[in-house]
C-alpha positions in Angstrom: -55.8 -41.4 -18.7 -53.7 -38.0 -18.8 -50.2 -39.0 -17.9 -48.6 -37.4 -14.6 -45.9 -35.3 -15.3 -43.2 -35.4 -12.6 -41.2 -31.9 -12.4 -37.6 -32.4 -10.0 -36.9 -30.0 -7.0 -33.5 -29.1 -8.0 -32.1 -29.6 -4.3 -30.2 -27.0 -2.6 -26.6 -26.9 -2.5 -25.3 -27.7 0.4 -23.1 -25.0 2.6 -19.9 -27.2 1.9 -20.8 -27.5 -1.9 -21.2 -23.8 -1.7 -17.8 -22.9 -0.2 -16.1 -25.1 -2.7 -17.6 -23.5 -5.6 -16.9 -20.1 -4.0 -13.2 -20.9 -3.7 -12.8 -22.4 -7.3 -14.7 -19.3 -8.7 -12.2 -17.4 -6.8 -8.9 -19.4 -8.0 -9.9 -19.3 -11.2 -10.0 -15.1 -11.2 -6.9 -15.2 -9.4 -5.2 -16.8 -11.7 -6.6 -15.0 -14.9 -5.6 -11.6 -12.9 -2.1 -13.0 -12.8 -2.4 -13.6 -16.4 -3.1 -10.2 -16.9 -0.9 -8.5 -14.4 2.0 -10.5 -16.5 0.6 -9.2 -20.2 1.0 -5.6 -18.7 4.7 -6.1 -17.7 5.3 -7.6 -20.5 3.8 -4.9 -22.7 5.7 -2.5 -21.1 8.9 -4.1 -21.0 8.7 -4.1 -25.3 7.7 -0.7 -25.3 10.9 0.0 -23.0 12.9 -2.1 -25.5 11.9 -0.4 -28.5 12.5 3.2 -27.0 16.0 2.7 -25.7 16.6 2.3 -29.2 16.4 5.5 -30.2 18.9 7.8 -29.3 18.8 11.5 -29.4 22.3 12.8 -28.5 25.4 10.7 -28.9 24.8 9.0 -25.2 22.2 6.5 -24.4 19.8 8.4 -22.7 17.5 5.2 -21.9 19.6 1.9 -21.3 17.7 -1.4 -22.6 16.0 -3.5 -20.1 19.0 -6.1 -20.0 21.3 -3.6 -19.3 19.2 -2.6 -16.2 18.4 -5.9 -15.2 22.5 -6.5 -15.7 23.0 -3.6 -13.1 19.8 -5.1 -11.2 22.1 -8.4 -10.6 25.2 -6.9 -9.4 23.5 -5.2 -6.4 22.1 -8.2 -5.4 25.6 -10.4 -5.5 27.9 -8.0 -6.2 29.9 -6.4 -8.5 33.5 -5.9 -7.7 34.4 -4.2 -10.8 32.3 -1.4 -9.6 32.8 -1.4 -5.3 29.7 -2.9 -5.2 29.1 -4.9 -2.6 26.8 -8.3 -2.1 23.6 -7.6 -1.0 23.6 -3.9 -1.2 20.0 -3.6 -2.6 18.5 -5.4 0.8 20.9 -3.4 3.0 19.3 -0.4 1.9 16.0 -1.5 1.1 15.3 -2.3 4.5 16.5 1.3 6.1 14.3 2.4 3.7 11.6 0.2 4.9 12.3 0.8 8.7 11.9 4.6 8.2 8.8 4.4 6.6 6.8 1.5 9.0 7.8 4.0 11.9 6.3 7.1 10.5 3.2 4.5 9.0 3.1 3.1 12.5 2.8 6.0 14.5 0.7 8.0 12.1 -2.2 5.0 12.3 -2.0 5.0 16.4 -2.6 9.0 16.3 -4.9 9.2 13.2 -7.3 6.3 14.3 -8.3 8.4 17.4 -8.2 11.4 15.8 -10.6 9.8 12.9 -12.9 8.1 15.4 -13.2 11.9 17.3 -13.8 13.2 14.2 -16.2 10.8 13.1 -18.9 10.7 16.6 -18.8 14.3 17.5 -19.2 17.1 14.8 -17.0 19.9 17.6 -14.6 17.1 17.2 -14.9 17.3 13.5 -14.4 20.9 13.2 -11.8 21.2 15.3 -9.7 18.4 13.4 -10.8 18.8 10.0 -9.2 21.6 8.4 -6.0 20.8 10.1 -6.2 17.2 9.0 -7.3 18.9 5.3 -4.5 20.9 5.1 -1.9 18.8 5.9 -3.3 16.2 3.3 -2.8 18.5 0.1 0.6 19.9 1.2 3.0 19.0 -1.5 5.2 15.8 -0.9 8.2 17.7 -1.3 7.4 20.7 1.2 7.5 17.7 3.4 10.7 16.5 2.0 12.3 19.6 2.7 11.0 20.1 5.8 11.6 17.1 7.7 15.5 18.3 6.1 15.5 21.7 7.8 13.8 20.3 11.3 15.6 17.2 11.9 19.0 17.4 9.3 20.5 14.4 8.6 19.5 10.8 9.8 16.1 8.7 10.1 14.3 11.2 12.0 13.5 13.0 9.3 12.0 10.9 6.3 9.9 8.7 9.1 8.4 12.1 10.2 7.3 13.4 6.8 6.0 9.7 6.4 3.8 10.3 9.5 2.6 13.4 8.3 1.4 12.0 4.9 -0.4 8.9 6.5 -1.8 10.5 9.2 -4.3 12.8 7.4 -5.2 9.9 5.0 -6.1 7.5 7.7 -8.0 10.0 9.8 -10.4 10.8 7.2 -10.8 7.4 6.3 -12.1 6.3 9.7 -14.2 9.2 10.3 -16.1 8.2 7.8 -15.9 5.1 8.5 -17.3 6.0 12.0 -19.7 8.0 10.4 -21.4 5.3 8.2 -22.0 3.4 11.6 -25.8 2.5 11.8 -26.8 4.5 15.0 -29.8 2.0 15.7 -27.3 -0.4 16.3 -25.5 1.7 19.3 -29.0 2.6 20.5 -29.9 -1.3 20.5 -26.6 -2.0 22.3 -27.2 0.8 24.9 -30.7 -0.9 25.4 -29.3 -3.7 26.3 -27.0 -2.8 28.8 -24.0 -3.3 26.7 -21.0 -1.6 28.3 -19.4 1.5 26.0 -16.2 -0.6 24.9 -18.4 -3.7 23.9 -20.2 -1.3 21.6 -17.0 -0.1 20.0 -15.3 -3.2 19.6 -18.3 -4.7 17.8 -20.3 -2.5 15.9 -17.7 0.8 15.2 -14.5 -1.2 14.9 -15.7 -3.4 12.1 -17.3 -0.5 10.3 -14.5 1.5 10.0 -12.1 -1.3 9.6 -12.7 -1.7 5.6 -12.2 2.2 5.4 -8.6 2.0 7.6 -7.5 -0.7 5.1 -8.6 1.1 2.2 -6.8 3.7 3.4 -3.5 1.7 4.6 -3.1 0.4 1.2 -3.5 3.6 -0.4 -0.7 5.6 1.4 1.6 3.0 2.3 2.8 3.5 -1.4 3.1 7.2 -1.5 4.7 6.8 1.7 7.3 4.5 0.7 8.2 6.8 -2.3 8.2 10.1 0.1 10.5 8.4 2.5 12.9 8.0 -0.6 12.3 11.3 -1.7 13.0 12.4 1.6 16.6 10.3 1.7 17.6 11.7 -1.4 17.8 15.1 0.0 19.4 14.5 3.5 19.5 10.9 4.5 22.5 9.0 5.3 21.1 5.4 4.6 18.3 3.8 2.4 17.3 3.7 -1.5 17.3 7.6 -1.6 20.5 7.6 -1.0 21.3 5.4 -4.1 19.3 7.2 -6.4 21.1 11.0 -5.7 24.5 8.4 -6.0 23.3 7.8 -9.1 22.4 11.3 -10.2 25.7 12.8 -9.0 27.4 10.1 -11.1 25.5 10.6 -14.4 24.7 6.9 -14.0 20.8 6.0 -15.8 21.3 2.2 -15.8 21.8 2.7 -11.6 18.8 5.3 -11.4 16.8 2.6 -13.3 18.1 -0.9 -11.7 17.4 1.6 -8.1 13.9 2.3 -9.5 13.1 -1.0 -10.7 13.9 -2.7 -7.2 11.5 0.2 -5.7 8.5 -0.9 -8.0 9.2 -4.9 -7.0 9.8 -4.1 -3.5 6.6 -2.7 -3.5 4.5 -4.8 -5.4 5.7 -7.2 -3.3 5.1 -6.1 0.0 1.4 -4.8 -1.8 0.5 -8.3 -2.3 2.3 -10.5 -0.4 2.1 -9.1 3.1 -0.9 -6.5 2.7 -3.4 -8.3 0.7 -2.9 -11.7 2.9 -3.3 -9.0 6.0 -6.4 -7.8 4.9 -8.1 -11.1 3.2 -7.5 -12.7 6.8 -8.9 -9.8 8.3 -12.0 -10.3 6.2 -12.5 -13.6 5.7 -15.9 -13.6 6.7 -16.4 -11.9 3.5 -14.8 -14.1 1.4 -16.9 -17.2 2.8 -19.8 -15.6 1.4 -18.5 -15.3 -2.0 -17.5 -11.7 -2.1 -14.1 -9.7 -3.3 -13.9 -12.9 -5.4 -12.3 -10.1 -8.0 -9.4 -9.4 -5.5 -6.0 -11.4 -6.2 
């Protein structure tokens, strides 16, 4: 008699099962991005140390890390030696910040409009476009300068060149965002009775959403460097201000501890308050295992 041979269903994994293997999958990249993200600063720290010992004139033209991280410290506490006072770095971090959320702010409530415009009706889109081109390959510091001669000294200035960097960044974004929208969909939901600001809540809001983001991230970077830029030539307040301290004074180890705190202040902001923004945002996404490469 020919023996039976008994094959096991391999049952499917449950949803729960699921999730928990998508969240170790992801924990697990996260933490071998940190890993990586580390090596890199490390990497470049030793290249920094082995090039600020070479010196080509009889000054120090590139101080050592420790040196920097030295001058690094005294902002933060203080350094009465110098007339530095505690907590000058977060003093002027944070006008620096405030400039450039009001020129990001305002330039996301005008350019989302402007993108979705752009994005459902092509006499829109031709109207907007190459004003919204142009002003997106002007050269960071025209706008520097401009923002100087229009508004002088003060915070009007370097949030208004902010807002005119973001701005055509985020309007192209969500046009075509708006554009990729599947037009069945807004047949279906005219079919159906749906009212007008059902249909843009549901189906165009989420499509252009990952596009806005995209876009958010993108230019809140550039932004935060032109709004120092834009300090350095006429502002009163904020991290430009330090740096042109710094180059009137002849000081590198300043200009480097000043430049150092810009790259951690935005690192941080990048992915502590960004990221977490956007991963809430799109959790949906991440319950079905995707941007499991995203730390």
């Amino acid at each position: 008699m020919a023996s039976e041979t008994s094959t096991e269903i391999e049952a499917p994994s449950s949803p729960r099962a699921l999730a928990v293997d998508v969240a170790r999958r992801t924990a697990s990249t996260r933490r071998k991005a940190a890993v990586y993200s580390l090596l890199g600063a490390a990497t470049v720290l030793v290249i920094w140390q082995i090039a600020s010992g070479f010196q080509r004139t009889a000054f120090d033209l590139l101080p050592s890390p420790a040196q920097v991280a030295d001058r690094m410290w005294g902002f933060v506490v203080g350094d009465p030696a110098r007339g530095v006072k505690a907590g000058t770095v977060f003093v002027n971090f944070w006008e620096t910040l405030r400039k450039t959320l009001i020129g990001f702010g305002g330039a996301i409530v005008v350019g989302i409009p402007i993108g979705i415009l752009m994005g459902r009706y092509r006499y829109a889109k031709s109207f907007f476009f190459d004003l919204v081109y142009l002003a997106a390959n002007v050269p960071l510091i025209v706008y520097a300068i401009l923002g100087l001669l229009l508004f002088g000294l003060g915070d009007a200035g370097p949030a208004f060149v902010v807002a005119l960097l973001v701005l055509p960044v985020i309007s192209l974004n969500v046009a075509a965002g708006v554009e990729g929208v599947d037009r069945q969909l807004l047949l279906m939901s005219q079919a159906y009775g749906r009212p007008t600001t059902a249909a843009i809540r549901d189906i165009v809001v989420p499509s252009f959403n990952p596009f806005l983001f995209a876009a958010a991230r993108a230019s809140f970077a550039a932004s935060w460097k032109l709004a120092a830029l834009a300090e350095t030539f006429g502002g009163t307040t904020g991290v430009g201000v330090q740096i042109r301290k710094a180059f009137q004074g002849f000081s590198v180890p300043d200009m480097m501890a000043w430049m150092m705190f810009f790259v951690i202040f935005v690192v941080l902001i990048e992915r502590v308050v960004l990221m977490r923004v956007e991963r809430y945002i799109f959790r949906y996404r991440l319950r079905r295992g995707e941007d499991v490469l995203r730390y």
